[in-house]
N, C-alpha and C positions, 0 to 999 in steps of 0.2 A: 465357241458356242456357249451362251449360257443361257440362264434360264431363270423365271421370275413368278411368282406365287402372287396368285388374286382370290383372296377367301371366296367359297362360294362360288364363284364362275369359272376359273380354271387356270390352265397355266400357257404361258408363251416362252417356246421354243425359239430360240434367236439365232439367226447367224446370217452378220451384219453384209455379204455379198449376196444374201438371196430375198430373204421374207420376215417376216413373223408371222408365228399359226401360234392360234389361241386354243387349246384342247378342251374339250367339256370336263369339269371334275364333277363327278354324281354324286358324290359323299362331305356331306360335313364335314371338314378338317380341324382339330385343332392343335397346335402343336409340331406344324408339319416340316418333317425333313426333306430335302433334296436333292441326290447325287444325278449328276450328268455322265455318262461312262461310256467310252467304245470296248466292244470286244470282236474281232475279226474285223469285219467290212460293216458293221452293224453300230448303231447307236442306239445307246440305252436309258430311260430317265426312272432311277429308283426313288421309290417315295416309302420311308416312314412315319406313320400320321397317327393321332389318335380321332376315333369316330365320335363324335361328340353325341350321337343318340347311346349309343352303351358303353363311351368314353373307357373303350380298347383298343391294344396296340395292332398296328395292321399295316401288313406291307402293302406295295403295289409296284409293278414293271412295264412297263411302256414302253414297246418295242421298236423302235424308231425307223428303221433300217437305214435304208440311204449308201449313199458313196461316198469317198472325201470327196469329190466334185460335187456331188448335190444331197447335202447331210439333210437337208427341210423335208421332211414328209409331206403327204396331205392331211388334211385335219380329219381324217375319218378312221383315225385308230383309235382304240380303247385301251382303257389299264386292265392290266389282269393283276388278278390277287396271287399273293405269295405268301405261300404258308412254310414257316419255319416253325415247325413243332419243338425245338427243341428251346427257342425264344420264348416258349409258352410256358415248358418246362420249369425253367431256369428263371423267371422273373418275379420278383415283389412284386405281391401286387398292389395296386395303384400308386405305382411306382414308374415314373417318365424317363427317368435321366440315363436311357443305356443312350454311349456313342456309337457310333456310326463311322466308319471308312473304308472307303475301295481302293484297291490296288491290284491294276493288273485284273479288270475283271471280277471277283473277290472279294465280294462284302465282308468286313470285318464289323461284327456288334458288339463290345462292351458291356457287359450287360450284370447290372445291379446281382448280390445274389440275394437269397432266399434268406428268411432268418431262421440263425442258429451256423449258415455258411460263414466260415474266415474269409474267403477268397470269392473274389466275382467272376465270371466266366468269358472266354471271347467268342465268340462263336464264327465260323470260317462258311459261307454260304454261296456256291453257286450258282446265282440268281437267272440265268439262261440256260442252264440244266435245272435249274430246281431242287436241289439235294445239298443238305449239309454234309461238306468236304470234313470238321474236325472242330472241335470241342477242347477249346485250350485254358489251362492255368493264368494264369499270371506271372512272370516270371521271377516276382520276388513273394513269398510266399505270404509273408509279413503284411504287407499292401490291404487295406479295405481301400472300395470302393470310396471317392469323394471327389466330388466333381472339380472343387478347386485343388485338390494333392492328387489325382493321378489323372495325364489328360494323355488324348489317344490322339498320335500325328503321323503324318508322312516323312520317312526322312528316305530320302534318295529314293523312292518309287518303293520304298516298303513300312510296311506297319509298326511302330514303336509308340512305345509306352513310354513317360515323363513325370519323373517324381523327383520330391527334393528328400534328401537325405544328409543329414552333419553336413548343413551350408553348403550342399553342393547339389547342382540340376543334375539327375543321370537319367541318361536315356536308354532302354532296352530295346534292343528294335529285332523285328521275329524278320529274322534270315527265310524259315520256310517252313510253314503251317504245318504241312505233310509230315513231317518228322518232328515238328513242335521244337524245333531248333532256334535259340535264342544268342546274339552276338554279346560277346564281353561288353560291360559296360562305358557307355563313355560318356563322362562327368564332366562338367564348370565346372569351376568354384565360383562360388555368390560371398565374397567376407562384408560384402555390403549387408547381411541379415545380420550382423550386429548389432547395425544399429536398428533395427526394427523386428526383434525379437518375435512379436507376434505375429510374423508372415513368415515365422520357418520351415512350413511345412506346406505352402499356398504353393501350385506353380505359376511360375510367371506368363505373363503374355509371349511365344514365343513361334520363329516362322524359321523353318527348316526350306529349303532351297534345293533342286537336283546338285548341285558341284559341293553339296556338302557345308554352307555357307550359313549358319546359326543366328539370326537377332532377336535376340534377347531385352524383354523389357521389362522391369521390375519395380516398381514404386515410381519412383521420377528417376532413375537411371536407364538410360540407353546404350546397349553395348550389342558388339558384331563378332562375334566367334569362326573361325575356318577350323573345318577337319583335314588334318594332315594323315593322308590313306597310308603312309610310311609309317610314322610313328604311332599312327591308331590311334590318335586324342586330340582334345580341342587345341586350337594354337589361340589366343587372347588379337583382333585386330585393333592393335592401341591406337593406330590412326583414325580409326570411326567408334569414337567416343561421344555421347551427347547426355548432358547432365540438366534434365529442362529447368528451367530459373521457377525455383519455387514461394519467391518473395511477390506480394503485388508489385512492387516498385517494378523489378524486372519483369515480369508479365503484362504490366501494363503497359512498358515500352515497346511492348509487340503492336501496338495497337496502330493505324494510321491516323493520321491529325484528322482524315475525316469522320472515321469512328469515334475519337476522345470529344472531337465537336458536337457530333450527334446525340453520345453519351450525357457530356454539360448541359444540351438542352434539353434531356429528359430527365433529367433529376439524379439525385446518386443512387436509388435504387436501381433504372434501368441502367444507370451508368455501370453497375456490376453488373447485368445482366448481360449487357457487352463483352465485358473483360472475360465474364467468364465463357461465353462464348468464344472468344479470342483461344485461351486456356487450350478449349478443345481444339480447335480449328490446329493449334499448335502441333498437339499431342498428336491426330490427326496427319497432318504435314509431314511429319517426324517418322511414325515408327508403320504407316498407313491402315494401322487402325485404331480402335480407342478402346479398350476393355471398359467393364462394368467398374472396376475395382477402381480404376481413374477417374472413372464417371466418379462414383462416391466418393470421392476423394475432393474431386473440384465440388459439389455439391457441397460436401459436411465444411468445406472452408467457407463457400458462397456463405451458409448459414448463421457461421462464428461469423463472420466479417460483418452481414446485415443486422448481427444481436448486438456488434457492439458499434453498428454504426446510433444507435438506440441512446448508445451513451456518450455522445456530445450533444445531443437533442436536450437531456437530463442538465446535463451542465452548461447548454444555454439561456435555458429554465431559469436555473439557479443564478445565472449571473444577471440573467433578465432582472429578476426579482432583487438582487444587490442593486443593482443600479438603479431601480426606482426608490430604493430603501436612500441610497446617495442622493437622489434626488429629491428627497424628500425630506431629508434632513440638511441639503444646502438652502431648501427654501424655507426652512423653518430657521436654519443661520441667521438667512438674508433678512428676514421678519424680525429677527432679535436685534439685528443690528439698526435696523430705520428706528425699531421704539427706542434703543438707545440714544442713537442720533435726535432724534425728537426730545426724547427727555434732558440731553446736553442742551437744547435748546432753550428746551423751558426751565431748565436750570439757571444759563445767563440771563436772560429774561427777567428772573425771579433777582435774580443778584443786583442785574442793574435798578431794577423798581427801587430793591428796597435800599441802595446806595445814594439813590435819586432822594429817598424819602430824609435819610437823615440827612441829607444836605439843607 
């Protein structure tokens, strides 16, 4: 089942052996989050949004019901509001960035703190009782809140937290809210931040798996990590390795001769706008999604590449202009040479007359 956001008009509920129902959204959205969740025999669609008329944070629950045989509702439910007073508590305000993840039922929020707070909060909410279950730390204390250096994931059907710390990704992950019990850490190593010193502290792009199965994307490196449940730590899978070609030369060999043809006939500017399409399409293909940081990455190259395509335009200028300066000075040669030619002429001329004469 999944599900798909239409500003304004509403949402559609999907599942691909029965229907699509379009639900009414009443509220201006901006910003809007959305979990799909079963809990018992029930299907549930959590939304966190902000209301664009007094642009605050506001939940919503849309109680789906259903069977696993017939999970489609009819279109004649409504959202109810859900109020987590202690989200209200706890947040900067006009402050957007708390995460979001369920498990098991189990809203987990992320949530920015207050200034003058070290530590940002999680908040444990169950959203089909309505009542906040528990009010959690962070489990390293050290930790501010930052949307690129601590990111909130599923690892095996429970909630963990992901920072880099001395070149290495560790993962905390909450065993069980109730007792605020958190597992021993388990860490990569990253010695590839060497060479890119100023992303030591950024988390990577990365997708945790039920079997415990890690990939891991970091700048242009692509790697696949397994958790070994015996020894408790990452094992490295050196068989799925993928190091994406960061030269044009090799990224433009991605391309099909009908794309490079296409390219040639539209000029070199679209001719990058291809490649770097390609780029993506790659990155894409590769790790199945494409972060922001990748984005800006193939972008700020697009830019260098288009400034200095700027500069053989400059020095065809310049060679333009040598070459009529050469051609201007062969025809002023050629000029020199006829009056010379000419005046050898009237030279013998003159010689023979006046040889004639004293004869």
């Amino acid at each position: 089942m999944t599900t798909c956001h239409q500003p304004h008009i509403g949402y559609g509920i999907h599942q691909p052996s029965v229907y699509l129902i379009f639900f009414h959204d009443p509220h201006k959205r901006v910003g809007d989050y959305m979990i799909l969740f079963q809990k018992i025999d029930s299907y549930y669609a959590f939304s966190a949004y902000i209301d664009e008329d007094n642009m605050k944070q506001n939940f919503g629950l849309l109680d789906l019901g259903g069977q696993s045989n017939d999970p489609c509702p009819n279109a004649n439910l409504s959202w109810k509001t859900v109020n987590i007073s202690e989200f209200d508590k706890l947040r900067r305000p006009q402050n957007y960035n708390s995460s979001f993840l369920q498990s098991k039922g189990i809203i987990y929020i992320l949530v920015p703190p207050e200034v003058g707070l070290s530590n940002p909060k999680i908040i444990c909410s169950d959203l089909v009782k309505q009542q906040t279950c528990a009010t959690l730390n962070l489990p390293d204390q050290s930790l501010c809140f930052n949307s690129k250096e601590v990111c909130f994931r599923n690892w095996r059907g429970n909630p963990a937290v992901t920072y880099v710390l001395e070149e290495k990704l560790n993962t905390r992950v909450l065993e069980d809210y109730k007792t605020q019990k958190w597992a021993d850490t388990i860490q990569i190593p990253m010695p590839f931040l060497k060479e890119q010193p100023s992303w030591n502290k950024k988390v990577p792009h990365i997708n945790f798996d039920d079997d415990g199965e890690v990939f891991l994307q970091y700048w242009m490196v692509l790697t696949w990590w397994k958790y070994d449940p015996k020894l408790k730590q990452m094992c490295k899978d050196l068989s799925a390795q993928v190091r994406v070609p960061a030269t044009l030369t090799s990224v433009k060999g991605m391309q099909s001769g009908k794309k490079e043809r296409r390219a040639k006939r539209k000029g070199p500017i679209c001719g990058l706008d291809g490649l770097f399409r390609e780029v993506r399409h790659y990155c894409k293909d590769t790790s199945g999604t494409f972060t922001m940081d990748a984005m800006d990455m193939t972008t700020n190259l697009k830019k260098t590449v288009v400034e200095n395509e700027t500069e053989p335009d400059k020095l065809n200028e310049e060679l333009d202009a040598a070459r009529m300066d050469e051609s201007y000075a062969h025809n002023l040669l050629e000029e020199w040479q006829i009056r010379v030619e000419e005046l050898e002429i009237h030279a013998e001329k003159a010689n023979h007359l006046e040889k004639s004469t004293s004869d």
